[in-house]
C-alpha positions as CSV (number, residue, x, y, z in Angstrom):
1,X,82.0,90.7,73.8
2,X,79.5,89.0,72.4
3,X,78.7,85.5,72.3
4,X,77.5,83.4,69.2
5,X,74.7,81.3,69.6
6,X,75.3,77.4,69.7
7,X,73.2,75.3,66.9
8,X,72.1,72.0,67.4
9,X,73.0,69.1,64.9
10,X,71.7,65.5,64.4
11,X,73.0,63.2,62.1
12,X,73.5,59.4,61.9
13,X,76.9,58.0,63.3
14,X,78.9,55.5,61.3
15,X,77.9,52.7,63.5
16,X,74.3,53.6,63.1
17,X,74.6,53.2,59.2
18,X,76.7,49.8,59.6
19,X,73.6,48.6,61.5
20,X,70.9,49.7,58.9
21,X,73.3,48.2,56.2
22,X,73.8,44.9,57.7
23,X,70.1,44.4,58.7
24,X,69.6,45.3,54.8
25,X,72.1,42.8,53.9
26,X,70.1,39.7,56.1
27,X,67.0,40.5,55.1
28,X,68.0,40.6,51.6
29,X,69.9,37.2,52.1
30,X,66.5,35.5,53.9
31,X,64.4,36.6,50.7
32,X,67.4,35.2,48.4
33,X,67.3,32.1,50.3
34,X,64.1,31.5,50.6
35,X,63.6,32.4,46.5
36,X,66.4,29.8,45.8
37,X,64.9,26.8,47.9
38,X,61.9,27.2,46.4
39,X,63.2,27.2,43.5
40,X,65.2,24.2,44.2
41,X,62.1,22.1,45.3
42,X,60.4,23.0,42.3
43,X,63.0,22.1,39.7
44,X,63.7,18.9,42.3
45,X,59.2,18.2,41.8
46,X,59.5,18.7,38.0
47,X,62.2,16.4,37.5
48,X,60.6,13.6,39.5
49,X,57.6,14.5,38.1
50,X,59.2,14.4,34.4
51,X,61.0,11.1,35.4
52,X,57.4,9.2,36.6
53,X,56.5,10.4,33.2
54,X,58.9,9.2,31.3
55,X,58.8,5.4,33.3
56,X,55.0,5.5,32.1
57,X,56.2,6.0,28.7
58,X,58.8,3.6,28.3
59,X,56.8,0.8,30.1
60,X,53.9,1.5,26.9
61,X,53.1,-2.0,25.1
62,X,53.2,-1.5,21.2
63,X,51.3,-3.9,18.1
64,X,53.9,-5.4,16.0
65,X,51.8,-6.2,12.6
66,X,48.3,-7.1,11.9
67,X,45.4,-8.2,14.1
68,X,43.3,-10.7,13.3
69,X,39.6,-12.4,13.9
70,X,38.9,-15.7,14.3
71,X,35.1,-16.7,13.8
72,X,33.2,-20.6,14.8
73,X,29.7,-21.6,15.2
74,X,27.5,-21.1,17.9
75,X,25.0,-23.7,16.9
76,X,24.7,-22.7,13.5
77,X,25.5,-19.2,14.3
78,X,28.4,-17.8,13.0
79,X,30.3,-15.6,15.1
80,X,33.9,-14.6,16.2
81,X,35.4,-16.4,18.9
82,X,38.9,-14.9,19.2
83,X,41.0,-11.8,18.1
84,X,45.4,-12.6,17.8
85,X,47.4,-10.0,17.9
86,X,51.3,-9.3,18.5
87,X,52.8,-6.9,21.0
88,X,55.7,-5.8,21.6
89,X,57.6,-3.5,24.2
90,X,57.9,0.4,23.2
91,X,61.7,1.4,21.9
92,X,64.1,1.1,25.0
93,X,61.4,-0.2,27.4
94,X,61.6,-1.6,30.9
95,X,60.1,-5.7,30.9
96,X,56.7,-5.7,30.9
97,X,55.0,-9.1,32.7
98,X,53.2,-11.0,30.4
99,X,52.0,-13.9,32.5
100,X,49.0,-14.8,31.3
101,X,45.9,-16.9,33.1
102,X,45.4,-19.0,30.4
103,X,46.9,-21.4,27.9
104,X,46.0,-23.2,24.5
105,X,46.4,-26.3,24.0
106,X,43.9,-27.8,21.0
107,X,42.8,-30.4,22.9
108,X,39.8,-30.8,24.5
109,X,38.3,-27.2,25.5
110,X,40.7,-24.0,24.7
111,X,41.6,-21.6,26.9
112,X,42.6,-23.9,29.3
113,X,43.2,-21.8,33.2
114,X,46.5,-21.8,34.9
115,X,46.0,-22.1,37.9
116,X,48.0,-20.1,40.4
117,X,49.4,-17.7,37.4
118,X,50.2,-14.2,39.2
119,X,49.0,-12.0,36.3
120,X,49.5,-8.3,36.0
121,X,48.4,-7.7,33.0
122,X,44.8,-7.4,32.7
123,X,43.0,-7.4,29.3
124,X,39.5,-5.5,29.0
125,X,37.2,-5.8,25.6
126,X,34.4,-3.6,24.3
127,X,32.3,-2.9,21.6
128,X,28.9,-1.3,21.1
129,X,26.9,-4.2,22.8
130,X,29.1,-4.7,26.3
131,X,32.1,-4.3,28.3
132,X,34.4,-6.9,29.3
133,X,36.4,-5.7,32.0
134,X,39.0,-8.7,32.6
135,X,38.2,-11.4,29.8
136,X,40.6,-14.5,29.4
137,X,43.7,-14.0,27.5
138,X,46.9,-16.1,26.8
139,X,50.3,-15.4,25.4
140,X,53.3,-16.9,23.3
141,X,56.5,-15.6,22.5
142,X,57.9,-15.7,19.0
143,X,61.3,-15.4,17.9
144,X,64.2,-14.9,19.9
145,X,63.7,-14.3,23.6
146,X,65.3,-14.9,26.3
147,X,62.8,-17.8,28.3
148,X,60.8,-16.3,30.9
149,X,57.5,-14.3,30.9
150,X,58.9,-10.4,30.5
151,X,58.3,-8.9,27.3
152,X,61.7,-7.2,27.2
153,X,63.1,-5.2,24.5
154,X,63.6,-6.9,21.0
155,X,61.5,-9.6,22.1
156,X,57.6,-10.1,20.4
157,X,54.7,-12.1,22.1
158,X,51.7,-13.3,20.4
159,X,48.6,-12.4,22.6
160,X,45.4,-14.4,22.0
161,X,42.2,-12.8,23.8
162,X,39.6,-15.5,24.1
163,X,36.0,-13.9,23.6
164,X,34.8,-17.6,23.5
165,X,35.2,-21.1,24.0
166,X,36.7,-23.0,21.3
167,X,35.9,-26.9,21.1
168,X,38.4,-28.3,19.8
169,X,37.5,-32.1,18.2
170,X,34.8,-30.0,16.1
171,X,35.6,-28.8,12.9
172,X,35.6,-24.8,12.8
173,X,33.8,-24.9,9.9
174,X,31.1,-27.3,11.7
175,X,27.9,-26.3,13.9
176,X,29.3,-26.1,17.7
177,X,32.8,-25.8,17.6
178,X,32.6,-22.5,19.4
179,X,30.1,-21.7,22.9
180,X,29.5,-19.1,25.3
181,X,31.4,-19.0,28.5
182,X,29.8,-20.8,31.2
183,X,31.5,-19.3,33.9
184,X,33.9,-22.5,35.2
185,X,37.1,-23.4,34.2
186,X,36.7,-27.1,36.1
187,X,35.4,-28.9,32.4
188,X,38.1,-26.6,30.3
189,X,37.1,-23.0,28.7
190,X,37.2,-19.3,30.1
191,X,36.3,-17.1,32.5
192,X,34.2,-14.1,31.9
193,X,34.0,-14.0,28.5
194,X,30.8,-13.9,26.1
195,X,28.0,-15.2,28.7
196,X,24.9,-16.6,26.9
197,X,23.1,-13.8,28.3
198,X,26.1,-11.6,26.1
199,X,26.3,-10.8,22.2
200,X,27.7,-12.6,19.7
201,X,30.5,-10.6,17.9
202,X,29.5,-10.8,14.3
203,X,29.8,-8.8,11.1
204,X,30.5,-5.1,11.3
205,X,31.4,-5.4,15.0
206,X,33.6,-2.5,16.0
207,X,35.3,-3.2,19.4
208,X,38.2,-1.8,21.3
209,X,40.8,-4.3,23.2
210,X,42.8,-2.8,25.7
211,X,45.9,-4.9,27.2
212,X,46.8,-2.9,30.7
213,X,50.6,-3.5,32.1
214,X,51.0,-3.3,36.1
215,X,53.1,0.1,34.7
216,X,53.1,2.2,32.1
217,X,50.0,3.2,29.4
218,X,48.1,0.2,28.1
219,X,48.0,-0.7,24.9
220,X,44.7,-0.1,22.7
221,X,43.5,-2.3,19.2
222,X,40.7,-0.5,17.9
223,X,39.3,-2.7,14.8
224,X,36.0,-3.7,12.8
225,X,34.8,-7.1,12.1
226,X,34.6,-7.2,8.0
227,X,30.9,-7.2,6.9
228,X,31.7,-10.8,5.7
229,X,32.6,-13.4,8.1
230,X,35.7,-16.2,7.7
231,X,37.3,-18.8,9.4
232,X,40.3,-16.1,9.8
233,X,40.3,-12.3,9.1
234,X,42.8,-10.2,8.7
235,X,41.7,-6.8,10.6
236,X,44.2,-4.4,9.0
């Protein structure tokens, strides 16, 4: 009788597959995991990063209406002393601080300095001759408001930037009613505005005023002095 030969066979078990499978299965949930948190920090960076945009936005100033120029005499110099302009906060905007470091009075020496005002805002003037990088400025509110010093929404301030000193018992009209900054506030006037070592702003001036809020994008008046000078101009 004969025998038939035995054959060898190899083959994977069922609990051999059940471990490839469930190794399969964690690796593939690690990768899914880790494809989902990053995800997740991503979309969590965007939105923060959307949100910090949208604060900068909605803190923006805006100008309400026309600037204008107000011009004096340097000796017998004419030239422009102050611009006016009215801002207001951007559509749905958070309070903007509008305490200013100076005040007008017509008395005496305008600007006049307050002293210990904690200002935020800082105001900057240019134009093809200098730079001002933080020149005196003072504000007013107009119509309704509701009494303190945050340009909220609805609410309109009339900002005065002081490029000179006006002296006040002297007629506009009349030789020295306006002079340069002399760099102290003790006898009434400004701080670093138009030095005597400065320009006058005159006719055909093209400047740029830029009012900075502690938040949010500043807001920018880009103008031209008329080729003819006046007591007041209107810019617009």
């Amino acid at each position: 009788m004969v025998l038939k030969g035995s054959r060898d066979q190899k083959g994977i078990t069922g609990l051999e597959t059940a471990i490839v499978l469930i190794a399969f299965v964690v690796v593939a949930s690690v990768f899914a995991f880790t494809i989902l948190s990053a995800g997740v920090f991503s979309s969590e960076a965007n939105k923060q990063t959307i949100h910090a945009g949208l604060k900068e936005t909605r803190t923006r100033l805006r100008q309400a209406g026309s600037a204008f120029a107000f011009s004096g005499y340097v000796g017998s110099t004419q030239a422009v002393h102050k611009i006016v302009f009215i801002a207001q906060n951007s559509l749905a905007g958070e309070p903007v601080d509008l305490t200013a470091p100076y005040t007008a009075d017509d008395s005496g020496t305008d600007p006049d300095i307050i002293h210990g005002a904690s200002t935020a805002t800082i105001v900057s003037y240019a134009d093809e001759n200098q730079r001002l990088s933080d020149i005196p400025w003072s504000a007013v509110f107009i119509g309704n408001n509701s009494g303190d010093l945050l340009l909220e929404d609805g609410e309109k301030a009339e900002v005065t930037v002081w490029l000179m000193d006006r002296i006040t018992a002297v007629s506009v009209t009349d030789p020295n009613s306006i002079a340069y900054m002399d760099a102290s506030s003790a006898n009434g006037g400004g701080v670093n505005g138009l030095a005597i070592t400065d320009s006058l702003v005159v006719k055909s001036t093209r400047f740029v005023i830029e009012m900075t809020p502690q938040q949010g994008s500043p807001l920018t008046v880009q103008r031209a002095i008329p080729p003819g000078l006046r007591a007041v101009m209107n810019l617009n």
